[in-house]
N, C-alpha and C positions, 0 to 999 in steps of 0.2 A: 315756863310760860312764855308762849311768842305774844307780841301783844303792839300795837300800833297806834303813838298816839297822834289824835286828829284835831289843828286846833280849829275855832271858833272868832264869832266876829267880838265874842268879848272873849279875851285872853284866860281870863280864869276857868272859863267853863269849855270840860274837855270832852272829848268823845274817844272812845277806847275801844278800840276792835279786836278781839282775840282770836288765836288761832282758829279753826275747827279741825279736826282728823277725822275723817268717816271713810267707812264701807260700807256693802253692804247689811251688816248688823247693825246700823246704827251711825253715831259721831262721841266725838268724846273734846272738851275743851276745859280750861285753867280759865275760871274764872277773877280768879284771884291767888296773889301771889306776894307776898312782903319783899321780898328782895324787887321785885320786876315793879313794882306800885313807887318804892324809894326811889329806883334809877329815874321811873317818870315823873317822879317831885309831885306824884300824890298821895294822898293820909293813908296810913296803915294800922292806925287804929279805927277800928268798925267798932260799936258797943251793940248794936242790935240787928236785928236780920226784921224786915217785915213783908211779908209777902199780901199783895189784893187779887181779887177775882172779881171784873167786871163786864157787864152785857153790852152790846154794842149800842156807840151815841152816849152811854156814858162818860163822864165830864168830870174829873175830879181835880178841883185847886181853883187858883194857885194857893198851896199852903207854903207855910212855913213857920219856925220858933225864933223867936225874940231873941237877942244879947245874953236873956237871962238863962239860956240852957240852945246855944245857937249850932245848929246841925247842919252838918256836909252831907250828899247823900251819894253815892252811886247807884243809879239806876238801869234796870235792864228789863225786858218782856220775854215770858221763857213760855209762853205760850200766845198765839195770837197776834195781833200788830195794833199799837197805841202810834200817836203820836204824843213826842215827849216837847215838855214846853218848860222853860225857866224864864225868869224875868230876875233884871237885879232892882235890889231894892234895897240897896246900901245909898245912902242919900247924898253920901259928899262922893261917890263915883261918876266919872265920867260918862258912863255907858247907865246910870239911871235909869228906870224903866226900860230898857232895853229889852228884847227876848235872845232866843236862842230856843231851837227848834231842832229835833230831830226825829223820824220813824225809826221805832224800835220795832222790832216783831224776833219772831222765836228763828228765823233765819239767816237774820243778817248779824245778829248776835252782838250786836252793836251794844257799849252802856256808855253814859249819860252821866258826866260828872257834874254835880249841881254845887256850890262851895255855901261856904257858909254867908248868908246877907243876901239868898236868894227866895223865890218865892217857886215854887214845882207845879206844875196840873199836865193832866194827860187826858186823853181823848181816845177812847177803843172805837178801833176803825172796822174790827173783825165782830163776829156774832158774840163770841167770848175773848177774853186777854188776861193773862196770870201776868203781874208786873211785881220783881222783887226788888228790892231795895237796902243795900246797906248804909246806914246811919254811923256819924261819929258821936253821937250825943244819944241819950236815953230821952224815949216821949217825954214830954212834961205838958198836962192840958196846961198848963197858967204859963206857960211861955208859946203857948198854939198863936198862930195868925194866921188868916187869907184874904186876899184882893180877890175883888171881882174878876170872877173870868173874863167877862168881855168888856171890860171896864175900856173906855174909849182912850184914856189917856197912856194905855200898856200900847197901842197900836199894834195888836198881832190881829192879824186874821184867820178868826178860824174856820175848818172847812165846816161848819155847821149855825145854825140859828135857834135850833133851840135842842141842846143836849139836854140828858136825864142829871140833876144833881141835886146834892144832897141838900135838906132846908138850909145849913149852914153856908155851906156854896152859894143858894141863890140868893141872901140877905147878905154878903161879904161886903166888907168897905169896901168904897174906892181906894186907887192910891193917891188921889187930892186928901180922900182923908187920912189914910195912914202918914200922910206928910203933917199932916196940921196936928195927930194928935199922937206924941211921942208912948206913948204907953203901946201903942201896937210895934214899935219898936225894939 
């Protein structure tokens, strides 16, 4: 696996470019590779694979799990073009509410390392977008969280005003209240 990594304005969260090899038949690329993931000093244990399929303007996050089952994610778009968004939300970090943003789509074959203590949402920019995702931790609903996507105190800007999202999505804490109330921790 050739593989390039790209850092970011917070340090933890990495962006990883892989080869491609194409012809005309096609392309072919090493998404993943245990030896090449150890050299970059990132996890090599994955426990679950989860793939979505969303229509465009949809808006999914920022989620993420608690301490009590706390998950890393590698993300990538293998159909389509999302923009990808992390936020940290580890509360004695410097870079606190912080984002980190990137466009994934199925050509630039970009993925999106998210660590653990962050919050994930993505945004399809295309009519459809398959976005896959490997996790270091197994779902747990009782360790689930999400901040408001456009909660004003994350300061990202997103290129929209009013995406499609789920009822869970649009009743999310703030993260004034995920500060104030440790169980979403």
């Amino acid at each position: 696996m050739q593989a390039e990594l790209i850092t970011t304005d917070i340090p933890d969260v990495k962006i990883l470019k892989v080869a491609r090899f194409g012809d005309e038949r096609g392309f072919f690329a090493e998404t993943f590779h245990q030896s090449v993931f150890e050299d970059l000093g990132l996890p090599t244990q994955f426990v679950q694979d989860n793939h979505s399929r969303s229509c465009k303007d949809v808006l999914r996050g920022f989620h993420y799990q608690d301490m009590r089952a706390p998950q890393a994610k590698l993300v990538r778009c293998t159909l389509g073009k999302v923009l990808d968004v992390v936020v940290d939300l580890r509360v004695d970090s410097p870079t606190f509410g912080q984002t980190v943003s990137q466009v994934l789509d199925a050509d630039n074959m970009l993925q999106l390392y998210a660590p653990i203590g962050f919050g994930h949402a993505f945004l399809t920019l295309t009519e459809v977008a398959e976005v896959q995702y490997k996790c270091t931790e197994f779902y747990d609903p009782k360790a689930e969280g999400n901040i408001l996507w456009n909660d004003p105190g994350i300061q990202f800007e997103w290129p929209i005003t009013s995406p499609i999202l789920s009822q869970r999505d649009e009743k999310a804490p703030t993260l004034s209240e995920y500060l104030q109330n440790p169980a979403f921790r």
